[in-house]
PLY file of the C-alpha trace (Angstrom):
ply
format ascii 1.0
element vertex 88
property float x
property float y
property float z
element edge 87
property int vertex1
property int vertex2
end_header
110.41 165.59 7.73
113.46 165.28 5.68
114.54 162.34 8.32
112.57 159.86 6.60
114.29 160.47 3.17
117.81 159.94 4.92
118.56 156.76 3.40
117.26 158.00 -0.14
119.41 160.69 -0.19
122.22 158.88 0.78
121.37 156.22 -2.23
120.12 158.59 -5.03
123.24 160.93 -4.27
125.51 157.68 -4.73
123.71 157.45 -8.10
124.20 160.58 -9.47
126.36 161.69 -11.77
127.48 165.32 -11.92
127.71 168.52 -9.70
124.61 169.41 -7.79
123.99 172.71 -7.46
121.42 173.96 -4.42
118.51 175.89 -6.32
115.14 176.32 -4.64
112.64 173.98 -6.01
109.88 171.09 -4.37
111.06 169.58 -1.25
111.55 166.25 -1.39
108.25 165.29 0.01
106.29 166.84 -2.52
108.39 165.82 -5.20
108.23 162.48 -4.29
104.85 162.09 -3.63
103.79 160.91 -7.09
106.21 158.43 -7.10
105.23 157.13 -3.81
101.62 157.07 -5.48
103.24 155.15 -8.09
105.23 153.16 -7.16
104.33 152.15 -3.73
100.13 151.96 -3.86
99.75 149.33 -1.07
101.66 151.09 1.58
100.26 150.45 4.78
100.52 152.85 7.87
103.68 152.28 9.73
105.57 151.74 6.66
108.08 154.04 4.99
107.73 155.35 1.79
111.64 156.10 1.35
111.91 152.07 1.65
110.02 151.33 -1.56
111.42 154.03 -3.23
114.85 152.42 -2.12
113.62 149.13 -3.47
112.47 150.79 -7.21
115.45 153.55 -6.65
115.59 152.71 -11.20
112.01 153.93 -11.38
112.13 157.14 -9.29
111.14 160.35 -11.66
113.65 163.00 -12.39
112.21 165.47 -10.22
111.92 163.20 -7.11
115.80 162.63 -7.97
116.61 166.34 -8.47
114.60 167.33 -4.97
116.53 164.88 -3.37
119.94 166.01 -4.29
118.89 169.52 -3.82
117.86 168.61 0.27
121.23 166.47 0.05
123.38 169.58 -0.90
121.77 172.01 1.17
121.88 169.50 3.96
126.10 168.95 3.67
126.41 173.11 3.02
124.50 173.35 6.63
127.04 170.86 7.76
130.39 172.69 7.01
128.70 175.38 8.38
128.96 175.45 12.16
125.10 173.13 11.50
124.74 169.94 13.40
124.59 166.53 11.71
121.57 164.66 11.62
121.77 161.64 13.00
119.63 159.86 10.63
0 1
1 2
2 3
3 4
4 5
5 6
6 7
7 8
8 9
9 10
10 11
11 12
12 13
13 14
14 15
15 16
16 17
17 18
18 19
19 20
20 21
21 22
22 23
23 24
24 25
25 26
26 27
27 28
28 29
29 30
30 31
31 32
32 33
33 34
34 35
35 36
36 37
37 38
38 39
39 40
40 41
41 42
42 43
43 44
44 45
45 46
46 47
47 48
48 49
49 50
50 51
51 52
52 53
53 54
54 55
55 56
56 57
57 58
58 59
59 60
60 61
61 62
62 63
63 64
64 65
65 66
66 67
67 68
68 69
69 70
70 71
71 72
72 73
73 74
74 75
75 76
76 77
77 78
78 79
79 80
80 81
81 82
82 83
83 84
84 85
85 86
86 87
């Protein structure tokens, strides 16, 4: 499910300042999930919650941040090795 959070990752890991380092923790999904609460109350079905957390990227808690940029690491690690890319 981390295909939906593609873009997110992309834009919170642009964001960031610092080395990431890949510890086990929430996925991003459950991390997130309060902020999409939060943030993004009137989401209909269809509609995906990594675009209004793109659109209030400023408001996004620490720990929806942090679980993103731990998927994002272990996601690039998996790339360099021998792991195919995701296409998106």
């Amino acid at each position: 499910m981390l295909n939906c959070y593609a873009p997110l990752i992309a834009a919170l890991a642009l964001a960031a300042a610092g080395t990431v380092r890949a510890q086990q923790g929430p996925s991003p999904r459950e991390a997130c999930q309060p902020d999409v609460k939060r943030l993004c109350p009137n989401l209909q079905p269809g509609q995906r919650p990594r675009d209004c957390l793109l659109q209030h990227r400023d408001q996004v808690s620490d720990a929806c941040k942090a679980a993103v940029m731990r998927a994002r690491a272990a996601h690039q690690a998996g790339k360099g090795q021998g792991g195919t890319p995701n296409p998106g």
